[in-house]
VOGU-3710 file (C-alpha; in Angstrom, 3 decimals, decimal comma):
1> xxxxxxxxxx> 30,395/227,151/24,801  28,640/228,320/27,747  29,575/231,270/30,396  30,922/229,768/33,124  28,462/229,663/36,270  28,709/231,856/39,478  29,815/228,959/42,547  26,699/229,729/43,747  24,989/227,742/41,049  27,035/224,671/40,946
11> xxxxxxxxxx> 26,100/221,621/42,076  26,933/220,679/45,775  28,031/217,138/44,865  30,325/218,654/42,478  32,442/220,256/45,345  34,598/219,219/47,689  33,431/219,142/51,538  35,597/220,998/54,000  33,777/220,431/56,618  36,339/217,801/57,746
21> xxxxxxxxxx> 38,919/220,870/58,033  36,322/223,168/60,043  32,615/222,595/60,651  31,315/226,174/59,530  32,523/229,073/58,599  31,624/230,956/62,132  34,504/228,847/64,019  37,304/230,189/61,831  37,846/233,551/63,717  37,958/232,177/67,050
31> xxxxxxxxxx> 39,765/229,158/66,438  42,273/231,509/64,504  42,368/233,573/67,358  43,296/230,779/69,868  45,977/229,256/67,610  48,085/233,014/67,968  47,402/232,627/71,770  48,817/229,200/71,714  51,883/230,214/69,685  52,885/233,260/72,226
41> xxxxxxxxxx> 52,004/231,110/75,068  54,230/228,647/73,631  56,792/231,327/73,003  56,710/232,146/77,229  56,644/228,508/78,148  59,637/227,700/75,738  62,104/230,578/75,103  65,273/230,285/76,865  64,679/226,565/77,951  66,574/224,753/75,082
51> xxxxxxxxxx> 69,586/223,750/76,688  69,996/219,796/76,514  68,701/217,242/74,308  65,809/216,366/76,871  64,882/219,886/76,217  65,011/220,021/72,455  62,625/216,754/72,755  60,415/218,383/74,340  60,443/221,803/72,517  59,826/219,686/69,340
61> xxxxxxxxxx> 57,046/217,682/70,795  55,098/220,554/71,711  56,329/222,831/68,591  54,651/219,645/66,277  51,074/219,902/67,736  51,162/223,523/67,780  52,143/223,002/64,058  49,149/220,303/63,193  46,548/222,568/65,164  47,636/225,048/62,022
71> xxxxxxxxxx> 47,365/222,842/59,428  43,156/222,672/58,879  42,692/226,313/59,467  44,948/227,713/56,722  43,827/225,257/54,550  40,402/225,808/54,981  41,441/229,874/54,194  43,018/228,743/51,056  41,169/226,163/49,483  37,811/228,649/49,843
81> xxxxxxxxxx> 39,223/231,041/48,322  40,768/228,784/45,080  36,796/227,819/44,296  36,427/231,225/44,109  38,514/234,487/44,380  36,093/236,795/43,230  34,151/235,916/46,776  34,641/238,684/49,584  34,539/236,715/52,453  36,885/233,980/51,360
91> xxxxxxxxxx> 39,522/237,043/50,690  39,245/238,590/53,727  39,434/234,878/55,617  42,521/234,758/53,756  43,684/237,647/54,615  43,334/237,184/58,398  44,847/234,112/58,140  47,967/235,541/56,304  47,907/238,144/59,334  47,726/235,856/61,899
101> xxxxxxxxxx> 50,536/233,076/60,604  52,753/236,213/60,368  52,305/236,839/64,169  52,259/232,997/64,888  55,482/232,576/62,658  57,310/235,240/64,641  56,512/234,069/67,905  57,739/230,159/67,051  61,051/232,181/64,858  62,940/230,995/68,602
111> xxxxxxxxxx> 62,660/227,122/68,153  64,725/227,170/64,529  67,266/229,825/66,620  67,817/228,892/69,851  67,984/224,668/68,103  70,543/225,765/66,032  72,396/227,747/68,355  73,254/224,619/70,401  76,654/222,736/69,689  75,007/220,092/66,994
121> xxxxxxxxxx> 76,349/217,109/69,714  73,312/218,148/71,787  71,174/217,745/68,596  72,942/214,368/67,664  72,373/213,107/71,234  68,348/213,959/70,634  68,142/212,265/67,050  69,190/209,015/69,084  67,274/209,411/72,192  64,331/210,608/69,970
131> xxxxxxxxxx> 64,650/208,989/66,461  61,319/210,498/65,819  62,914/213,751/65,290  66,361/212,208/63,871  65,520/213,566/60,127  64,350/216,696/61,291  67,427/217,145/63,219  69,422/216,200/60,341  67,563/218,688/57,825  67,570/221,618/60,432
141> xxxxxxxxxx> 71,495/221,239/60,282  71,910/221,838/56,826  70,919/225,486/57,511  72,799/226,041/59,820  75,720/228,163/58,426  72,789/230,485/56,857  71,333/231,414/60,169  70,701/234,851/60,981  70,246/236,522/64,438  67,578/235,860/66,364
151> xxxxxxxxxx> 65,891/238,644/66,175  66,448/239,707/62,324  64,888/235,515/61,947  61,856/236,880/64,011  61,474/240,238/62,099  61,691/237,877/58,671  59,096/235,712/60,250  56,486/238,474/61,165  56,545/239,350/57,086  56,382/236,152/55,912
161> xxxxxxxxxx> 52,457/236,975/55,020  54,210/239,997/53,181  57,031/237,828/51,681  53,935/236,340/50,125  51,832/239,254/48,489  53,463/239,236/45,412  52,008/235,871/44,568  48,384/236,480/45,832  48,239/239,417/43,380  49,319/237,657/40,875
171> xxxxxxxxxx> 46,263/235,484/41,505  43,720/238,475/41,940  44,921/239,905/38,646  44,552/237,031/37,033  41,468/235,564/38,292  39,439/238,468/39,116  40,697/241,435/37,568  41,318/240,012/34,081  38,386/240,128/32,106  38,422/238,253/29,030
181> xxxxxxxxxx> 34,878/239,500/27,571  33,953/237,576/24,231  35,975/236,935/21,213  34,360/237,197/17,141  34,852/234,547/14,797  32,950/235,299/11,673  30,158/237,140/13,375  29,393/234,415/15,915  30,774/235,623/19,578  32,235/233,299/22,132
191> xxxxxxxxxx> 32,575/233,735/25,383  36,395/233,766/26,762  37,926/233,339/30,764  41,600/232,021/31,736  39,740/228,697/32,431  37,553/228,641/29,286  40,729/229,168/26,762  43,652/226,739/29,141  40,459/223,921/29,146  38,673/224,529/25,699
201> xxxxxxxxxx> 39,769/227,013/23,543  43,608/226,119/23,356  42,258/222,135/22,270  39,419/223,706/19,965  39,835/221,440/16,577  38,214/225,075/14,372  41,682/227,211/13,030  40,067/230,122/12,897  38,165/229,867/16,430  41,559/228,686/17,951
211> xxxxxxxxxx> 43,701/231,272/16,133  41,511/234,375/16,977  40,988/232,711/21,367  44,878/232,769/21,422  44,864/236,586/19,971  42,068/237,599/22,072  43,451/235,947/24,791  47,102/237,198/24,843  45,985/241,003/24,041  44,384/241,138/27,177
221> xxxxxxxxxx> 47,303/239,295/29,008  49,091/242,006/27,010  47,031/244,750/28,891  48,366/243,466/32,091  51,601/242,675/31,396  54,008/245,777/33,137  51,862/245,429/36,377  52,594/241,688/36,375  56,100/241,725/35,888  56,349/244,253/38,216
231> xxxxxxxxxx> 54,735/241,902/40,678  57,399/239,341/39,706  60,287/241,568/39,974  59,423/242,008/43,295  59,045/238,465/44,474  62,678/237,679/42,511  63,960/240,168/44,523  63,267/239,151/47,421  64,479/236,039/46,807  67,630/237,335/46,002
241> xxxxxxxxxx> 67,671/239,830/48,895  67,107/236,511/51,157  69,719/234,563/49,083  72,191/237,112/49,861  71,568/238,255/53,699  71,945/234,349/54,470  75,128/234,068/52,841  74,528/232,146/49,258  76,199/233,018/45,755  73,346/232,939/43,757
251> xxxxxxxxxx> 69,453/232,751/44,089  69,255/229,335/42,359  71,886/227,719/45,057  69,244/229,366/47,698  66,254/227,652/46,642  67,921/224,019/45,563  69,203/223,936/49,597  65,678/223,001/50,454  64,810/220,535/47,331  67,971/218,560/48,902
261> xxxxxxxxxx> 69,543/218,151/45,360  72,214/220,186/43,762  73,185/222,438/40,761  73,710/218,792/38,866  70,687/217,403/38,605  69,257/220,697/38,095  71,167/221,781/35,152  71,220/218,290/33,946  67,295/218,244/33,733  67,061/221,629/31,852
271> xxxxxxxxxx> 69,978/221,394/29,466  69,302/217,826/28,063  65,639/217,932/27,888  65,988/221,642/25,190  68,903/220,008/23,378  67,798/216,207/23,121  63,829/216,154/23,092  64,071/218,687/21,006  64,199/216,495/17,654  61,209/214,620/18,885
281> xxxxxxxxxx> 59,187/217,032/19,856  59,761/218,696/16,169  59,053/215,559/14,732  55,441/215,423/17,002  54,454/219,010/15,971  55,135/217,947/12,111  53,114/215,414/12,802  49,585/217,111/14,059  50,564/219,841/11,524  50,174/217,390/8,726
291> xxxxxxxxxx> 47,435/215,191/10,014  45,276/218,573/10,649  45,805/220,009/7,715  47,527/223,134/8,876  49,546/225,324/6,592  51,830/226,671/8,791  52,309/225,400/12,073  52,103/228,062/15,066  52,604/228,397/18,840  48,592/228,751/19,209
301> xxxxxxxxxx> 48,108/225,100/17,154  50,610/223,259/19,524  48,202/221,226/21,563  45,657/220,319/19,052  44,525/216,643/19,114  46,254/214,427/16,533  42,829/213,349/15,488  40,346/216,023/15,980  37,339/214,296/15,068  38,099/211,676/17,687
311> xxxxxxxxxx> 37,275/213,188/20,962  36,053/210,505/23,863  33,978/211,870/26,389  33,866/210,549/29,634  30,999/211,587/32,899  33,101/211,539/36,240  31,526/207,990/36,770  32,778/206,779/33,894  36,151/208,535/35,050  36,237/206,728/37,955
321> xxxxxxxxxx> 35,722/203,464/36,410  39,041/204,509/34,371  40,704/204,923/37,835  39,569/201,967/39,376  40,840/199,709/36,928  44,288/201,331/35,584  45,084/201,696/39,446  43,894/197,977/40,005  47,537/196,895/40,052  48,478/198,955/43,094
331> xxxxxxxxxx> 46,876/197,070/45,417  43,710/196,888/47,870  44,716/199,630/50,158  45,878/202,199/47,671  42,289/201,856/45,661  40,345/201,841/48,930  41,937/205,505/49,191  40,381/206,277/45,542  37,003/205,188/46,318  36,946/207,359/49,254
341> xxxxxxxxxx> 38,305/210,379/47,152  35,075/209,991/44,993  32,598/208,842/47,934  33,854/211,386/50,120  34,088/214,939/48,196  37,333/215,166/48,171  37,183/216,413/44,846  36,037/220,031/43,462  35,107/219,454/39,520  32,623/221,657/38,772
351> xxxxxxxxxx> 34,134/224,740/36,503  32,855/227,999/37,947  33,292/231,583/37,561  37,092/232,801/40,239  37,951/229,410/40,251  41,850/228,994/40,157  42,822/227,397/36,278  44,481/224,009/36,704  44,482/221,347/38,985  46,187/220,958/41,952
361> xxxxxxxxxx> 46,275/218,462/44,955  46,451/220,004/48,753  47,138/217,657/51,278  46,715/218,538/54,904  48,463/216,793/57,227  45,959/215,236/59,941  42,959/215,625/57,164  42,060/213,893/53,744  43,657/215,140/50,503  41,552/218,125/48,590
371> xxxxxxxxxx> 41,654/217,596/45,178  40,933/220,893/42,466  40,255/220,485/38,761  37,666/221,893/36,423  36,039/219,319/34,592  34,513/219,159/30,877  33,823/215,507/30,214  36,996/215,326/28,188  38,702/211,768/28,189  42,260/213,611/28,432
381> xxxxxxxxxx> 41,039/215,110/31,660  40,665/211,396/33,146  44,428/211,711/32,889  44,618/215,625/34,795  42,262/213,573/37,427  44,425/210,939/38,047  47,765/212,546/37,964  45,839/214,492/41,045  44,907/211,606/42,943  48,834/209,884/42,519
391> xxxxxxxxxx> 48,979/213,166/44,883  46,627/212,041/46,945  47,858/208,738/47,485  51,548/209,670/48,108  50,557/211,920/50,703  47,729/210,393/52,230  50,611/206,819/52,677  53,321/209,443/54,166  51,122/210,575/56,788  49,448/207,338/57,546
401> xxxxxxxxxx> 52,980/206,639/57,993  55,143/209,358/59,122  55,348/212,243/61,430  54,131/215,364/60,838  58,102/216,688/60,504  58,898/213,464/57,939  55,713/213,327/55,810  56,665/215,772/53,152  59,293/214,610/50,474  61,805/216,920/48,619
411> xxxxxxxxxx> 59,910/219,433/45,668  62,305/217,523/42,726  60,549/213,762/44,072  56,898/215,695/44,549  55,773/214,627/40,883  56,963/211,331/40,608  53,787/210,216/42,538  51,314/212,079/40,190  52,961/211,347/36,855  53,138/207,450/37,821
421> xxxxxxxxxx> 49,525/207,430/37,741  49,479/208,266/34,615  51,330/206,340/33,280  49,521/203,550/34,506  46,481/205,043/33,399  48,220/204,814/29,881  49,478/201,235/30,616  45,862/200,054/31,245  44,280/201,803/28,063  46,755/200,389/25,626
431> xxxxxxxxxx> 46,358/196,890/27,043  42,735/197,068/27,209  41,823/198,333/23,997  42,206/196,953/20,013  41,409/199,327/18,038  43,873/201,435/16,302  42,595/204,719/16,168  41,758/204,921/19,902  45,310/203,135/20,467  46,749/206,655/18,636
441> xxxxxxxxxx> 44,371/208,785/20,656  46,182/206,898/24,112  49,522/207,416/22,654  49,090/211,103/21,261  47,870/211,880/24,795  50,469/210,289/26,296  52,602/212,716/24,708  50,795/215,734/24,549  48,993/215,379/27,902  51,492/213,842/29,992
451> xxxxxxxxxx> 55,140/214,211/28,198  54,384/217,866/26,755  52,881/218,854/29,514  55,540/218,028/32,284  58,393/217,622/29,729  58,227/220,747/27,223  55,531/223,219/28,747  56,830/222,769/32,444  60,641/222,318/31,145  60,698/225,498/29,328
461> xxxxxxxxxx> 59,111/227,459/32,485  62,277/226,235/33,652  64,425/227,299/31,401  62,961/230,686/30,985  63,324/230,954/34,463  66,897/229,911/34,865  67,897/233,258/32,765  65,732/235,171/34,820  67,701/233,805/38,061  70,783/234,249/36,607
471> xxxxxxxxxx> 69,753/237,765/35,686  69,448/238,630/39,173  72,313/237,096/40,443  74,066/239,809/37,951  72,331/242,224/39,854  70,052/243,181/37,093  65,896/243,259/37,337  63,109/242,729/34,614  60,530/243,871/33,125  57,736/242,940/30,835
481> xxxxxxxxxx> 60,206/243,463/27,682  62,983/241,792/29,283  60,882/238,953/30,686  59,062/238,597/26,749  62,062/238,314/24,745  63,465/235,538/27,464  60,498/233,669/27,210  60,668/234,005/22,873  64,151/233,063/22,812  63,831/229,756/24,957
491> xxxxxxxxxx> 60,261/229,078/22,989  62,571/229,739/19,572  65,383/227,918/20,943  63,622/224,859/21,442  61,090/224,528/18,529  63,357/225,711/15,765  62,052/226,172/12,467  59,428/223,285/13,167  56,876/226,037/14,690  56,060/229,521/14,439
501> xxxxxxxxxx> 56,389/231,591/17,654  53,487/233,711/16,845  52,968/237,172/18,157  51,416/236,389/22,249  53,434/233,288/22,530  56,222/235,424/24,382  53,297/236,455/26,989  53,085/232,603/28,383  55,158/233,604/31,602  52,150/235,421/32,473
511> xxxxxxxxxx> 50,054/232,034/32,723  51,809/230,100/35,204  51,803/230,111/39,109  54,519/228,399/39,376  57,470/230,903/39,023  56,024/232,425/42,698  57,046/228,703/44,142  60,656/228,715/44,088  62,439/226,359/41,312  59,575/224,238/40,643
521> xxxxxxxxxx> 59,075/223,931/37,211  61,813/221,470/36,585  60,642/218,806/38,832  57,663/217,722/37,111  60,208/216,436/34,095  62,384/215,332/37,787  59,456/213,177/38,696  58,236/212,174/35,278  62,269/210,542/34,605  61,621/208,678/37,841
531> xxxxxxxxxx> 57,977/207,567/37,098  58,323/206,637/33,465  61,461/204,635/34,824  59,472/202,917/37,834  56,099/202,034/35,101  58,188/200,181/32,746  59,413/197,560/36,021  55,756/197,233/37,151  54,322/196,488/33,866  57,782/193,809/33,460
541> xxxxxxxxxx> 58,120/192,741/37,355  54,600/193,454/38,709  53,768/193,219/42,157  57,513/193,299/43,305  58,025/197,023/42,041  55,008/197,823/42,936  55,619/197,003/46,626  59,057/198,970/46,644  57,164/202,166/44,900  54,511/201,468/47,774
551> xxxxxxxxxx> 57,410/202,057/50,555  58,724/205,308/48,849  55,325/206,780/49,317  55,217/205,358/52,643  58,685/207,252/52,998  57,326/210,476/53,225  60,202/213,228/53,555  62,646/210,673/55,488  64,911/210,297/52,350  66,398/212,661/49,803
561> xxxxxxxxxx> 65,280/212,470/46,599  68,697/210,367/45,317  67,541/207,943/48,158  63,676/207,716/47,271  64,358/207,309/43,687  67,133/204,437/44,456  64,349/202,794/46,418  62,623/202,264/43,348  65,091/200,721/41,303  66,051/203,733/39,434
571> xxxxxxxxxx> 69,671/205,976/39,948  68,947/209,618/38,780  72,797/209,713/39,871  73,558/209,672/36,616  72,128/210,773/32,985  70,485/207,508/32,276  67,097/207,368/33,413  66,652/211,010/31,881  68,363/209,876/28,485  66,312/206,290/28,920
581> xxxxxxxxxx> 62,811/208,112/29,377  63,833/210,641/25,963  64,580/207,981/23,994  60,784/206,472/24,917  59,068/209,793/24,234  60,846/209,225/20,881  59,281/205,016/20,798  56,353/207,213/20,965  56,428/209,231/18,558  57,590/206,647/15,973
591> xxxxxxxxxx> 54,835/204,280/16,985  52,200/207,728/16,381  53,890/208,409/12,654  53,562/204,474/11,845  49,743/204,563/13,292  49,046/207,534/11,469  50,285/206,318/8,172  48,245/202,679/8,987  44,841/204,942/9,420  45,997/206,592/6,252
601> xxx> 46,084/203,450/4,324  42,673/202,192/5,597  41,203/205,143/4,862
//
């Protein structure tokens, strides 16, 4: 396995092309520098004049462009620096930038204060004159019994680039500062990175080389592990802190206001997942234990193929072909959007050296979608690729469609999109294609790409990070001991006697980005109930359901989550779509063990 290559080196067609954010990198200052003049002009023009509903109108008018003008410039900060944090100039362009939204952030802290300040008939009278701004109205509302003063909003605003640090050291540590070296597996030496073990090493079909990436792996996330909970204390904390100066009982309540959904379908998510998929997902690890021969099964062996020595490998133009056809059924106008992700650079593949580990989907509003992944030729990744661009597509129909206020949906509906495309992906490959043993390779990624991915790995983030909420609601704080034996426990909890939690498994809080992003974890099960729900009636009802999917994505942020999912046939109301989509990771599973045991027989 090769070193990974300085960005430098990688191949321009390879990257994505931000020049439709910001010609070059010499505009960036001064345009930066003219967006904070803008926001304290706006400040002089508008403070104080927000009196009447014609007012509000026009406050929000002009508070919308000055928010759009914002959009390209900190996304051209961020998504430089993602390709590559070990770049100077890309950190210190994303460091100004974090400077400057601070300043701009204070300045526009009036609008939210002096809107909700008025009696809410003034607002209501707006909404109807205006129904452009009839959701936002509606949203802004909901805060307002947690409304500060003024002036201690505008004091939170100008730190909001501080409110953020925690999270972008996180990042350096882990993408800069970390370094892996090489790991020995009977004298031969292999070369180790975050991105070389979450992309290679974890899948690698070789025990030994597997076993001794995972050791060498977690003893240097070991090395870092007090700084980096301290760096997550602190971001917890000031959760909390915010929690309670705005008036909420707990931290969790806090960060579910925004996500439009309440404790319900939260809890409901976590608790029935670790108790009911539970069996399954026992029965699945049994499963790749036995078919790869492993003695004793371990957290390290966990996402192993089921067949090792079956391993399609795709080029991206073969990828594409993939996409094109499994996405076939969504119509002309959604796959003219997919050609132009490929024939326009709107994707970074290339795997470098600082590039953030993942894949991830941004989606400035006025611009294209930006699309990250790192990319190894690996037929599973055709399924990371399009999961990305069922982001794209959502986002790119809300803002063809919707305002700039109403184009982003609730965080529990955001991975409905992305998980629907692959399930379609999966649709397509098991209609397409007889024979059995790539049938079980579909299916076995099915479940360990898409199901343990967004179902176990995300689910348990979320459940580890429920006890760390409730935690600080006691009043307590962590630490890298607390935080371990949290994460072990829920790991335990769930896997039973099936696997053993081996020694680094307990570190895996240490891996994900996600816990600096609120109460995210959960949703991608949230959005895979809703998607695995919504597949099923396309591949019975066809072009019907896939018109009324169509207008949710169109929908953008105008409807809660209850709303967008009703839309599409499907009432997450209740326990049954959840219990529904368990019970067909199970179908799964059984249909993997009968495969398996029809290979066997051939054999």
């Amino acid at each position: 396995m090769d070193v990974l290559p300085l960005r430098k080196d990688v191949a321009v067609e390879e990257t994505w092309d931000l020049t439709h954010l910001l010609k070059n990198d010499a505009d960036f200052d001064p345009m930066l520098a003219q967006l904070v003049e803008d926001a304290l002009q706006f400040e002089q023009q508008f403070q104080g004049t927000i009196t009447d509903a014609q007012h509000v109108i026009a406050v929000l008018t002009a508070f919308e462009e000055l928010y759009k003008n914002i959009v390209p410039i900190g996304t051209y900060a961020s998504l430089n620096l993602q390709v590559d944090r070990t770049n100077d100039k890309a950190q210190m362009r994303a460091a100004k930038y974090s400077s400057a939204i601070g300043k701009i952030n204070s300045a526009l802290a009036f609008v939210r204060s002096e809107l909700l300040a008025l009696d809410e008939a003034i607002l209501q009278e707006a909404a109807t004159v205006n129904p452009l701004y009839q959701h936002y109205i509606a949203e802004l509302l909901k805060y307002k019994p947690y409304q500060l003063h003024p002036e201690v909003e505008k004091a939170l605003a100008a730190f909001s680039a501080t409110f953020n640090a925690p999270y972008e050291t996180y990042n350096t540590t882990k993408l800069v500062d970390m370094n892996f070296g090489e790991f020995e597996v009977n004298g031969e030496k292999h070369p180790l990175s975050f991105v070389l073990f979450e992309n290679d090493w974890e899948f690698e079909a070789n025990t030994d080389v597997r076993r001794a990436a995972f050791d060498a792996f977690s003893s240097k996330l070991r090395d870092y592990q007090h700084t980096t909970a301290q760096v997550y204390n602190t971001h917890i904390q000031q959760e909390k802190t915010m929690a309670d100066l705005r008036g909420f009982d707990s931290v969790i309540d806090y960060l579910l206001l925004n996500q439009d959904v309440d404790r319900s379908l939260y809890n409901r998510q976590i608790d029935l997942i670790t108790t009911e998929l539970a069996p399954h997902m026992r029965r699945y690890a049994k499963l790749i234990q036995k078919t790869n021969g492993i003695d004793q099964m371990t957290f390290a062996d966990l996402k192993i193929a089921l067949d090792p020595d079956y391993d399609p490998h795709v080029s991206m133009a073969e990828a594409k072909e993939y996409v094109e056809k499994a996405l076939a059924v969504m119509g002309e106008d959604y796959n003219r959007l997919m050609d132009r992700a490929f024939a326009e650079r709107w994707i970074d593949y290339a795997p470098n050296k600082g590039k953030s580990t993942g894949a991830f989907c941004s989606s400035p509003y006025g611009s294209h979608p930006y699309i990250l992944i790192s990319w190894n030729e690996r037929m599973n990744e055709v399924f990371t690729l399009i999961h990305e661009l069922g982001h794209a597509g959502h986002f790119a129909n809300a803002h063809a469609h919707q305002s700039y206020f109403n184009s982003r949906p609730s965080l529990y509906f955001i991975e409905a999109p992305s998980t629907m495309n692959e399930m379609l992906l999966a649709n397509y490959l098991l209609a397409h294609h007889d024979d059995i043993r790539f049938k079980r390779w579909v299916i076995s990624n099915i479940v360990s790409k898409t199901y343990y991915h967004n179902f176990v790995t995300h689910l348990l983030e979320a459940a580890y990070q429920r006890k760390v909420y409730e935690l600080i609601d006691a009043g307590e704080a962590v630490n890298a001991n607390s935080l371990n034996q949290l994460k072990r426990s829920v790991l335990e909890a769930f896997w039973g006697d099936a696997v053993d939690i081996s020694e680094g498994a307990e570190l895996t809080w240490m891996r994900q980005p996600h816990y600096y992003m609120g109460l995210y974890p959960y949703t991608y099960s949230a959005g895979l109930t809703i998607s695995t729900q919504v597949s099923q009636r396309i591949l019975q009802e066809g072009d019907t359901a896939v018109q009324e999917w169509l207008a949710v994505l169109q929908a953008g942020g105008t409807k809660s989550p209850v709303e967008l999912a009703q839309m599409a046939g499907v009432d997450i109301t209740t326990e049954q779509p959840l219990k529904d989509t368990i019970a067909y990771i199970g179908h799964l599973i059984d249909e993997l063990e009968r495969l398996t045991l029809e290979i066997e027989a051939d054999q």
